[in-house]
PDB file as gemmi writes it, atoms N, CA and C in Angstrom:
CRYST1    1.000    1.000    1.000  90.00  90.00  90.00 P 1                      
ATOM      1  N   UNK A   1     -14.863  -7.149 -15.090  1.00  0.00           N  
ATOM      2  CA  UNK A   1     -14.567  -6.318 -13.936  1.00  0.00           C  
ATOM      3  C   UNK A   1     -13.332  -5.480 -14.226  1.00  0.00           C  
ATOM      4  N   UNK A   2     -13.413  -3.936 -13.991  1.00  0.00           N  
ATOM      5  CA  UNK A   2     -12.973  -3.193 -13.956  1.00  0.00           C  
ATOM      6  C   UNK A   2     -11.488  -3.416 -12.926  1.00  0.00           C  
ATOM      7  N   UNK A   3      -9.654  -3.498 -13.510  1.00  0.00           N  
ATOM      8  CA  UNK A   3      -8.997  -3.389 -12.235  1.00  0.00           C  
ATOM      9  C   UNK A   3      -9.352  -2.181 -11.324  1.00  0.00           C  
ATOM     10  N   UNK A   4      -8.963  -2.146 -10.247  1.00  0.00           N  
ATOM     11  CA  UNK A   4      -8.803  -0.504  -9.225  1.00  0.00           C  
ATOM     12  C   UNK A   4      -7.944   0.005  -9.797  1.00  0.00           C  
ATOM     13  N   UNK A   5      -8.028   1.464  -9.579  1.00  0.00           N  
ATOM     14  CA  UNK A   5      -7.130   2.225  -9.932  1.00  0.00           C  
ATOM     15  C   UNK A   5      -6.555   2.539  -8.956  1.00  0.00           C  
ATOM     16  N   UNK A   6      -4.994   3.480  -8.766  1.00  0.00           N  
ATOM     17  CA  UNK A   6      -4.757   3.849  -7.457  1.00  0.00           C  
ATOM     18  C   UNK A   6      -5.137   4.452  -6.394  1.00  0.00           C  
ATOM     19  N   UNK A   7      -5.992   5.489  -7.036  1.00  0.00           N  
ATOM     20  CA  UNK A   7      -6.761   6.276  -5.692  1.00  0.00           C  
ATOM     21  C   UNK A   7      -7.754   5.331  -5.068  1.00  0.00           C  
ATOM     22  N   UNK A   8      -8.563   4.127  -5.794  1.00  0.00           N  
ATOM     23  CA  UNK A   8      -9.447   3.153  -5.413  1.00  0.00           C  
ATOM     24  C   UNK A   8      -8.538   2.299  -4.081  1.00  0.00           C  
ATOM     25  N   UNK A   9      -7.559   2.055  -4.499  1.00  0.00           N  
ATOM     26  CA  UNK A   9      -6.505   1.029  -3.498  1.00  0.00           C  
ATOM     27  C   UNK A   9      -6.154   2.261  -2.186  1.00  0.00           C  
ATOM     28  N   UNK A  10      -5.690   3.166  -2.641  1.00  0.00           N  
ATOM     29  CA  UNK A  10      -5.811   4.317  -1.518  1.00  0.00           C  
ATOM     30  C   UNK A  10      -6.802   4.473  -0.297  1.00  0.00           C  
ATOM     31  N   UNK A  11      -7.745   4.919  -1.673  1.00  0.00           N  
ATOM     32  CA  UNK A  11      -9.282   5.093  -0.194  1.00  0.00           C  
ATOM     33  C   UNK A  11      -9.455   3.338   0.590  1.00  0.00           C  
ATOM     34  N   UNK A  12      -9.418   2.806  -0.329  1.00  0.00           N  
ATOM     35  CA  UNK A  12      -9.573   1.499   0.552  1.00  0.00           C  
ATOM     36  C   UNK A  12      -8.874   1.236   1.726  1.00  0.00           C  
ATOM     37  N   UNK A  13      -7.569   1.231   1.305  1.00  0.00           N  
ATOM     38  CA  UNK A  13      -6.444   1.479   2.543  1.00  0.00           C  
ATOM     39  C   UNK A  13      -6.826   2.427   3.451  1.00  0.00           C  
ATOM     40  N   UNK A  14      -7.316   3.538   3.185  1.00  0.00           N  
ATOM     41  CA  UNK A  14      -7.694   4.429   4.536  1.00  0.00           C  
ATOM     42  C   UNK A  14      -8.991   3.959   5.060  1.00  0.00           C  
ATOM     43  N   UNK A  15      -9.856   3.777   4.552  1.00  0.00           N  
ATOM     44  CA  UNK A  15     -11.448   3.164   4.903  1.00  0.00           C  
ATOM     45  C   UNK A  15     -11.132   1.794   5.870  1.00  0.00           C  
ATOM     46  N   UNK A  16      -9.528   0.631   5.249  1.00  0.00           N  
ATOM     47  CA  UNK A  16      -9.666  -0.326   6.051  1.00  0.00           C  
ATOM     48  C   UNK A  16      -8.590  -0.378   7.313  1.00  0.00           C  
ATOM     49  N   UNK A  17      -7.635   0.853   7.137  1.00  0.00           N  
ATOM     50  CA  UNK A  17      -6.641   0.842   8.376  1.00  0.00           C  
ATOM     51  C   UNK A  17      -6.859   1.776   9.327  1.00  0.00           C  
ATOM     52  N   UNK A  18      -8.196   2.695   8.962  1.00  0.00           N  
ATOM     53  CA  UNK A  18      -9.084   4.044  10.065  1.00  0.00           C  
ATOM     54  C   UNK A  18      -7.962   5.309   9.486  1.00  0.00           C  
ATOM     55  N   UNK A  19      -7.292   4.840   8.441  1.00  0.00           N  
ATOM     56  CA  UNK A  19      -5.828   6.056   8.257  1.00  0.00           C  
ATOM     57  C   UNK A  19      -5.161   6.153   9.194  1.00  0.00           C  
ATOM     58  N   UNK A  20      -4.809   5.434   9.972  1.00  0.00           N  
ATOM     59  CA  UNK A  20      -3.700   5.292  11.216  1.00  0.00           C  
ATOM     60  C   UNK A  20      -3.169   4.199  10.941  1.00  0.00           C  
ATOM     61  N   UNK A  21      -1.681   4.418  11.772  1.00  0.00           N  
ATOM     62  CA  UNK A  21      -1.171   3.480  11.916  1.00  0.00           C  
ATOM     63  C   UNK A  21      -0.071   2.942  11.010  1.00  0.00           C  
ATOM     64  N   UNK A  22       0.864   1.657  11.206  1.00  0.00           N  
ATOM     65  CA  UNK A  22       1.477   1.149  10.188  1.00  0.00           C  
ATOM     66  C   UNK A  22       1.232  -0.127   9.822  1.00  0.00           C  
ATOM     67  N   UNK A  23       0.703  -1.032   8.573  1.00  0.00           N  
ATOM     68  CA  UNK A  23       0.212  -2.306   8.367  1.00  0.00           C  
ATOM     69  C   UNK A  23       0.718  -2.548   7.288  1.00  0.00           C  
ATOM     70  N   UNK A  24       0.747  -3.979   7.421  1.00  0.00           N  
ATOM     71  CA  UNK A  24       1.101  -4.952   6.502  1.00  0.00           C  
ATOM     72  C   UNK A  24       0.158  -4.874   5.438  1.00  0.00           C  
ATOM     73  N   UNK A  25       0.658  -4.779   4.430  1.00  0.00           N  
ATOM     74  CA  UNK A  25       0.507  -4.721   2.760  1.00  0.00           C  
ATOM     75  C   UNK A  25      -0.933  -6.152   2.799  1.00  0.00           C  
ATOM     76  N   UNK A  26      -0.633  -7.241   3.140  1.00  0.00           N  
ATOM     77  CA  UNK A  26      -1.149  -8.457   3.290  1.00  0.00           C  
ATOM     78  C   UNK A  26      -2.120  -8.041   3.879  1.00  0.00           C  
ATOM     79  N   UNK A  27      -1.749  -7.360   4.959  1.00  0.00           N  
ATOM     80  CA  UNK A  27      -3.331  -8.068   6.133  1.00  0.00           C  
ATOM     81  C   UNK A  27      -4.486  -6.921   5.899  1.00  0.00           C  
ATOM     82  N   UNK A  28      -3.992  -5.712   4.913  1.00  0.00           N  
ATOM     83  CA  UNK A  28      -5.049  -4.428   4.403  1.00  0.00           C  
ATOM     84  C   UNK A  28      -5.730  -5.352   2.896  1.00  0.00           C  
ATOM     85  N   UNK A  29      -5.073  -5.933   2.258  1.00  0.00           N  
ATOM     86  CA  UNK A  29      -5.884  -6.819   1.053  1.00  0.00           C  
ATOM     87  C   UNK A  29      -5.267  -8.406   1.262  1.00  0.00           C  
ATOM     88  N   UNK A  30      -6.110  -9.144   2.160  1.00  0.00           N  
ATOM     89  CA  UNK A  30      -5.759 -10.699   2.323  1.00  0.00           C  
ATOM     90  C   UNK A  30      -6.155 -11.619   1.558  1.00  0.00           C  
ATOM     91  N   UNK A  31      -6.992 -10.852   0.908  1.00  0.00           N  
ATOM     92  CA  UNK A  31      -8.190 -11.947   0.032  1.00  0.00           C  
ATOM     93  C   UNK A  31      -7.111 -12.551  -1.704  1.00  0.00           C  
ATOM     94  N   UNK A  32      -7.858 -13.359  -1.806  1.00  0.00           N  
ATOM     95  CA  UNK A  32      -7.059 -13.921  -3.010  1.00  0.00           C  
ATOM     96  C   UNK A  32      -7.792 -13.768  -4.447  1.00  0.00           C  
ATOM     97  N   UNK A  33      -8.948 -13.190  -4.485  1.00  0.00           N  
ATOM     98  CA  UNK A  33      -9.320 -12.632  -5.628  1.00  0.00           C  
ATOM     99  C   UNK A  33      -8.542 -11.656  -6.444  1.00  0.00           C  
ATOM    100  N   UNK A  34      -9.245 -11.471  -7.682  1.00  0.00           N  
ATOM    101  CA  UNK A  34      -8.460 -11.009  -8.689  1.00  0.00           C  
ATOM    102  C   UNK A  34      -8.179  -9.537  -8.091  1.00  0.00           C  
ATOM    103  N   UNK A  35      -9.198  -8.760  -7.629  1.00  0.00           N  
ATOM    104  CA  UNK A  35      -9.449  -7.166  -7.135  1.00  0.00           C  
ATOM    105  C   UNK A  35      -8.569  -7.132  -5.824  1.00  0.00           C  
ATOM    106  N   UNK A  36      -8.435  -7.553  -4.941  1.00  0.00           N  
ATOM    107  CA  UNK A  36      -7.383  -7.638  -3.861  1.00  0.00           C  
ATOM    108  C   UNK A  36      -6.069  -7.869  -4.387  1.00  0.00           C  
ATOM    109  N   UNK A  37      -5.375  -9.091  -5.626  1.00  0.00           N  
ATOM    110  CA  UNK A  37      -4.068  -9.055  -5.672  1.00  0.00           C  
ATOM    111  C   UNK A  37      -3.968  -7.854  -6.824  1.00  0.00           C  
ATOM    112  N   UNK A  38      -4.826  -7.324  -7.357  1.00  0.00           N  
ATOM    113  CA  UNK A  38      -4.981  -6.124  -8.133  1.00  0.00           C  
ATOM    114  C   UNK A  38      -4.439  -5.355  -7.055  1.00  0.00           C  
ATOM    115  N   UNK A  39      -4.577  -4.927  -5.797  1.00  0.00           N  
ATOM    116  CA  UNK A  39      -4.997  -4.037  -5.086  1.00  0.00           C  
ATOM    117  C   UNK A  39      -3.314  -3.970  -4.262  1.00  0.00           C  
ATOM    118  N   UNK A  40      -3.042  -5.152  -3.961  1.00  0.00           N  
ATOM    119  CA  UNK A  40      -1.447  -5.539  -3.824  1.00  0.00           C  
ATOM    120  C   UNK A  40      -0.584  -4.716  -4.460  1.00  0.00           C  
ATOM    121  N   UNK A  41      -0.990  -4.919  -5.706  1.00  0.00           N  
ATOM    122  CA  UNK A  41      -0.148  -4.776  -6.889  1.00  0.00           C  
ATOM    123  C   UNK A  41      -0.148  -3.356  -7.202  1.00  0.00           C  
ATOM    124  N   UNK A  42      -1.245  -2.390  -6.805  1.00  0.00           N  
ATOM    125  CA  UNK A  42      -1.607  -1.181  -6.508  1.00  0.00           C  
ATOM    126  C   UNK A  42      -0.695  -0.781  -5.226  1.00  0.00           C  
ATOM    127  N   UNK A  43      -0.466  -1.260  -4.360  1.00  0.00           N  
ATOM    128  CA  UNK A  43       0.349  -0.923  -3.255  1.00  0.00           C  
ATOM    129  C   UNK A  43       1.683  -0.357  -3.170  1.00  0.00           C  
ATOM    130  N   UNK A  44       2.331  -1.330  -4.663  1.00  0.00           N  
ATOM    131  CA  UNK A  44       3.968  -1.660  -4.795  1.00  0.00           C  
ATOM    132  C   UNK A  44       3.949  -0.214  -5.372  1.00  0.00           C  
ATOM    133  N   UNK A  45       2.691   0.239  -6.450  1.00  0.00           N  
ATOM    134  CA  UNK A  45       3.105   1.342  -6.618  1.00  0.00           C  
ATOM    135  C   UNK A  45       3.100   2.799  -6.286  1.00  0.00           C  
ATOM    136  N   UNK A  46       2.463   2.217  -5.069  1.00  0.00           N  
ATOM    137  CA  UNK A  46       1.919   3.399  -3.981  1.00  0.00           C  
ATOM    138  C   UNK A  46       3.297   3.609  -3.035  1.00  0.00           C  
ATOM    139  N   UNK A  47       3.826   2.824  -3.373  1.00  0.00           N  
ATOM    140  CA  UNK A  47       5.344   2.467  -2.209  1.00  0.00           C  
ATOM    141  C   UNK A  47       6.178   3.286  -2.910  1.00  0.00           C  
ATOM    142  N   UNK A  48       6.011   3.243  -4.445  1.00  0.00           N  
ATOM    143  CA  UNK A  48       7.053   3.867  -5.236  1.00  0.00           C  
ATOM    144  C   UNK A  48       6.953   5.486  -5.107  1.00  0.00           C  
ATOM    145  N   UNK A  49       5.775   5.838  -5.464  1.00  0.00           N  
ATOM    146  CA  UNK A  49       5.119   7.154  -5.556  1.00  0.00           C  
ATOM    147  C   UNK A  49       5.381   7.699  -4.284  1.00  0.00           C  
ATOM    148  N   UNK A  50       5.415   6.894  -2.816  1.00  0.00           N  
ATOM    149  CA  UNK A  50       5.577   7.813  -1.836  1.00  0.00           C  
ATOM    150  C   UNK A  50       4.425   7.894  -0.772  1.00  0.00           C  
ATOM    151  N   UNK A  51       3.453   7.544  -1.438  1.00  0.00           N  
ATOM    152  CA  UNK A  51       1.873   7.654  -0.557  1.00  0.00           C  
ATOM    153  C   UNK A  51       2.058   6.534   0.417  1.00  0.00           C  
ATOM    154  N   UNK A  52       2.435   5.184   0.248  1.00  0.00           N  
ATOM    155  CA  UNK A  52       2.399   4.616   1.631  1.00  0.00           C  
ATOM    156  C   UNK A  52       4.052   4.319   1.535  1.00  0.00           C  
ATOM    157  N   UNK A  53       4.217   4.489   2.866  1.00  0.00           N  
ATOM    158  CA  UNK A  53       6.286   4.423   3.346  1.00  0.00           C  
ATOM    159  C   UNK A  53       6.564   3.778   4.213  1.00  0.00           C  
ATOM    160  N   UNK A  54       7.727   3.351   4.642  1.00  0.00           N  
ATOM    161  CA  UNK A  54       7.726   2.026   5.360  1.00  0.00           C  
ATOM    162  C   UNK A  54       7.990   2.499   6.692  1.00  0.00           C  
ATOM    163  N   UNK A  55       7.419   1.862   8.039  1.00  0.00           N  
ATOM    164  CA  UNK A  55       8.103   2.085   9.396  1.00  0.00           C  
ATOM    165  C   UNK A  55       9.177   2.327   9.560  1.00  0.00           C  
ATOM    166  N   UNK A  56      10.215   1.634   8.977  1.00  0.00           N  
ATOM    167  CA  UNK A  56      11.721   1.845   9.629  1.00  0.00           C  
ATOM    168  C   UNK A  56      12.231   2.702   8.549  1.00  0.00           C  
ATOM    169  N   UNK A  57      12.800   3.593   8.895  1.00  0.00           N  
ATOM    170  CA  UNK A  57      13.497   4.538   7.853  1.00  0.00           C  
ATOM    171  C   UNK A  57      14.265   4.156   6.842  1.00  0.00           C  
ATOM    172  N   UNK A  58      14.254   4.045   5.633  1.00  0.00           N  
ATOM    173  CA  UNK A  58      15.590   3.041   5.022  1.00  0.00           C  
ATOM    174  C   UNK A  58      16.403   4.077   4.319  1.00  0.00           C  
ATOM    175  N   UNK A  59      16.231   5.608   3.844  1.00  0.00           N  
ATOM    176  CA  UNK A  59      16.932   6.254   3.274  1.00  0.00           C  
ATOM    177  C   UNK A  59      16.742   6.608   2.414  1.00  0.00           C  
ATOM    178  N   UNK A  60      16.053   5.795   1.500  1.00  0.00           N  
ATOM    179  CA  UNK A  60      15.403   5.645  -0.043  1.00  0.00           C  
ATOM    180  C   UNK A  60      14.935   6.912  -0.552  1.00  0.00           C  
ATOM    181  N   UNK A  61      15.185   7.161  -2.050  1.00  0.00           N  
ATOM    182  CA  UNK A  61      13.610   7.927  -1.825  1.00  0.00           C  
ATOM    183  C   UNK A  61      12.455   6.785  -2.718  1.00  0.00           C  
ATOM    184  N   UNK A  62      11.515   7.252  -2.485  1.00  0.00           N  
ATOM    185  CA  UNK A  62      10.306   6.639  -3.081  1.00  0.00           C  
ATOM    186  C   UNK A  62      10.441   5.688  -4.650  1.00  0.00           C  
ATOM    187  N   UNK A  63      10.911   5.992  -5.439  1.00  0.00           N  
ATOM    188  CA  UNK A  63      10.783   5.430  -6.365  1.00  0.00           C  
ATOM    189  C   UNK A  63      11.878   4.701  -6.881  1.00  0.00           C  
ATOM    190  N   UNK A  64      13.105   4.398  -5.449  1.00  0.00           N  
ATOM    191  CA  UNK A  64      13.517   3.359  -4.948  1.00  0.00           C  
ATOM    192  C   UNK A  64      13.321   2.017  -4.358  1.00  0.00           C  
ATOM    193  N   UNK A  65      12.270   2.261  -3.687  1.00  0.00           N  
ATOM    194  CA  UNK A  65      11.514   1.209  -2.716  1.00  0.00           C  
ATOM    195  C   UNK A  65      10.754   0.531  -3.217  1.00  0.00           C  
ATOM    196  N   UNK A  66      10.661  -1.232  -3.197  1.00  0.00           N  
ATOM    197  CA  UNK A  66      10.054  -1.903  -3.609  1.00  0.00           C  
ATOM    198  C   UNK A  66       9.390  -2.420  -2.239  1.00  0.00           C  
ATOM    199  N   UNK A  67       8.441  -3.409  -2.381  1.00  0.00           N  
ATOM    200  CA  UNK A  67       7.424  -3.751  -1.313  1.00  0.00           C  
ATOM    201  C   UNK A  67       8.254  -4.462  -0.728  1.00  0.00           C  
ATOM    202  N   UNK A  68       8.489  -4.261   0.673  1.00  0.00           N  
ATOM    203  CA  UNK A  68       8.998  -5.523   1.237  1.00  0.00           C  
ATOM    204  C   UNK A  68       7.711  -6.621   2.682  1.00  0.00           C  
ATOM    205  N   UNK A  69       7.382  -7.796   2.042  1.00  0.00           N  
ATOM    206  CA  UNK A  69       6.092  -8.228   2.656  1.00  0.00           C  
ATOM    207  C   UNK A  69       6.562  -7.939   4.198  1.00  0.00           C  
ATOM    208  N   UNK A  70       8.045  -8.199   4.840  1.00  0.00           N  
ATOM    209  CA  UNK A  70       7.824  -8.112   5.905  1.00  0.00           C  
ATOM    210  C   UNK A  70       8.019  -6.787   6.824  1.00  0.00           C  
ATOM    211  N   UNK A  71       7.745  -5.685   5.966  1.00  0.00           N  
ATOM    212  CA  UNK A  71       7.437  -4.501   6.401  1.00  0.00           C  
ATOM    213  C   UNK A  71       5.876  -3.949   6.790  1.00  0.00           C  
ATOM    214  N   UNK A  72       6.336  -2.944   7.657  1.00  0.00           N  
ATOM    215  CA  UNK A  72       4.995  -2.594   7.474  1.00  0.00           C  
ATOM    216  C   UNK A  72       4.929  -0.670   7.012  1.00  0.00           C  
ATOM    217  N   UNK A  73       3.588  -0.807   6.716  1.00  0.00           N  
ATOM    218  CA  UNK A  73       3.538   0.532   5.758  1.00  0.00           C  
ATOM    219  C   UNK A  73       2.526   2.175   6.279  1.00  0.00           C  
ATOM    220  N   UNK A  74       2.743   2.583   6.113  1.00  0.00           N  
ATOM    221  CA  UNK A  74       1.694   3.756   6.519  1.00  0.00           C  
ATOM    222  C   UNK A  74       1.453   4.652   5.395  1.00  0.00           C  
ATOM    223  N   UNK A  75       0.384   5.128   5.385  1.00  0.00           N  
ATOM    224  CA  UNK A  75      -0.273   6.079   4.358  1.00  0.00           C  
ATOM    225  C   UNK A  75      -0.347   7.659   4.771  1.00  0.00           C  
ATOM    226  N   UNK A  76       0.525   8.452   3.993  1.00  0.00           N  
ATOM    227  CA  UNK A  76       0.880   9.443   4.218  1.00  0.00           C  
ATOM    228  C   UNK A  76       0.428  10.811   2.900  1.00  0.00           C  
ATOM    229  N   UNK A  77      -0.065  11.485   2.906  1.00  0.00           N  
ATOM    230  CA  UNK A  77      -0.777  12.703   2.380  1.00  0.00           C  
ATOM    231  C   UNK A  77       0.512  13.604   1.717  1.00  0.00           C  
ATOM    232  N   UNK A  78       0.668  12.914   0.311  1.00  0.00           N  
ATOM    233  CA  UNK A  78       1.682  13.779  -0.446  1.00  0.00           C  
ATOM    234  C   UNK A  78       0.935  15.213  -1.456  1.00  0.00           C  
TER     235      UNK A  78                                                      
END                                                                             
């Protein structure tokens, strides 16, 4: 099995959060298979890049920010 790539973890994220909203990293890939913590792990660097950003403003820019689980995230059109 093929890992996801990022745009794969992307569309997923929009297909599973309707593209609204702000969610937890966890509760968009909960599953414990290899392709979900793949998909995690796809996230951290979606956090970096800028595509998903956190609710509370922290200042950062993007490729500052590491995942924080008890944040939550939104997916934004760079």
């Amino acid at each position: 099995m093929a890992l996801p790539t990022l745009d794969q973890t992307e569309g997923i994220w929009i297909g599973r959060t309707n593209g609204q909203g702000y969610h937890y990293v966890q509760e968009v890939f909960p599953g414990t298979t290899l392709s979900e913590r793949s998909h995690r792990d796809n996230c951290r660097l979606l956090i970096q890049r800028g595509s998903l950003v956190p609710e509370h403003k922290d200042g950062l820019f993007p490729d500052q920010r590491v995942w924080e689980k008890i944040g939550r995230y939104c997916r934004v059109h760079i």
